[in-house]
C-alpha positions as CSV (number, residue, x, y, z in Angstrom):
1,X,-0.8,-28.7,-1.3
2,X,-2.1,-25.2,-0.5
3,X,-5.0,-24.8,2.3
4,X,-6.9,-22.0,0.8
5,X,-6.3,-21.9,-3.5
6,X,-7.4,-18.6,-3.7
7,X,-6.3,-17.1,-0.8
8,X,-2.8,-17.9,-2.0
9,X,-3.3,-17.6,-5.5
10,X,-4.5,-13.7,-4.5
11,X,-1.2,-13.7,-3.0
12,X,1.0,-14.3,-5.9
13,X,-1.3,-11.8,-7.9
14,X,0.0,-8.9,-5.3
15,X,3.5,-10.4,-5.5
16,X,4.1,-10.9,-9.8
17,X,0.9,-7.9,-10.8
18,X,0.6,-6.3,-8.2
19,X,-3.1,-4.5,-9.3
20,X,-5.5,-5.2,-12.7
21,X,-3.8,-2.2,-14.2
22,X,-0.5,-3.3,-14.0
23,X,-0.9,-7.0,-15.6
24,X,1.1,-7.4,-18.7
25,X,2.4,-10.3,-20.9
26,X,5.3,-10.7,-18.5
27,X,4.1,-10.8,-15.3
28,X,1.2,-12.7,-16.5
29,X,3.3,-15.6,-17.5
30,X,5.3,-15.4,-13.5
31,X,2.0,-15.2,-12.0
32,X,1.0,-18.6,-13.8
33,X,4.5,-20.2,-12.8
34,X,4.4,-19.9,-9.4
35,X,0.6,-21.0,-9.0
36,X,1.6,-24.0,-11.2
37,X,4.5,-24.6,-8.6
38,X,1.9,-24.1,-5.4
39,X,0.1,-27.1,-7.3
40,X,-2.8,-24.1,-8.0
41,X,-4.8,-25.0,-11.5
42,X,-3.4,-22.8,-14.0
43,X,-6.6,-22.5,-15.9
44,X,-8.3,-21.6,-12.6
45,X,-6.4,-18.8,-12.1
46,X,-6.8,-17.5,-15.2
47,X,-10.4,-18.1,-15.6
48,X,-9.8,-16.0,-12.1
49,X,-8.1,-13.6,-14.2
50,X,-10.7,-12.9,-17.1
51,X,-13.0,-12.4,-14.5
52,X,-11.6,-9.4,-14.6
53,X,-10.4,-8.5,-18.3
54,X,-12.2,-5.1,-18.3
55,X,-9.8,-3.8,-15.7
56,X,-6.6,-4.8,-17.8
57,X,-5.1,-2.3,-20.0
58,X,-3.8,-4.7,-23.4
59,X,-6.1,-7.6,-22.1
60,X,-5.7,-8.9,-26.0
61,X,-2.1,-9.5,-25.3
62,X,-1.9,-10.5,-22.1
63,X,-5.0,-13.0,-22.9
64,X,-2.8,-14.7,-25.7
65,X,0.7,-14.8,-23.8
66,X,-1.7,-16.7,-21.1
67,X,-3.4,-18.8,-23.3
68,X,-0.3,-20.0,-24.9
69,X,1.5,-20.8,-21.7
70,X,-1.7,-22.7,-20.8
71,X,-1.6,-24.7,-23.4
72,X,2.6,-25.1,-22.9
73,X,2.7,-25.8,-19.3
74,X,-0.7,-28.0,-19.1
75,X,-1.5,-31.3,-20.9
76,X,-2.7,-30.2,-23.9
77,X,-4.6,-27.4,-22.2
78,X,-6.8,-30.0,-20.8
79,X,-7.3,-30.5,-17.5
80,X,-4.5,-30.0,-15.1
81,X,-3.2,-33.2,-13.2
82,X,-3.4,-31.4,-9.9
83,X,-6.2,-31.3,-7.2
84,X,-8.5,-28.5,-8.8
85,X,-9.6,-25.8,-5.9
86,X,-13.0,-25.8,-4.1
């Protein structure tokens, strides 16, 4: 498990987007992987994400690539099994 979930899920965002303007449906989806695979909460870091929807160019799109691999990668889009960050 990760010490700090948002210090490392900040991290991946510089690594897979890199900045709010250069988010798009692919990177998106990489972004989400790899917090999924550092145990992050998906949903988390995409309710992190919208925070910030003004500042994404195509946030329509990249909104529904994320919400569909939400809902594919998490049960049901409900809750995800891991330990949700503080």
């Amino acid at each position: 498990m990760v010490n700090d979930p948002k210090q490392e899920m900040e991290r991946i965002w510089n690594q897979t987007c890199g900045s709010w303007e250069n988010c798009n449906e692919e990177n998106i989806q990489s972004f989400l992987s790899q917090c999924e695979e550092k145990s992050i909460d998906p949903q988390y870091c995409m309710s992190w994400v919208e925070q910030h929807s003004n500042q994404i160019p195509n946030w329509s799109d990249v909104s529904k690539v994320s919400l569909e691999w939400v809902n594919e990668h998490t049960s049901t889009g409900g809750p995800f099994s891991g330990r949700e960050p503080q």
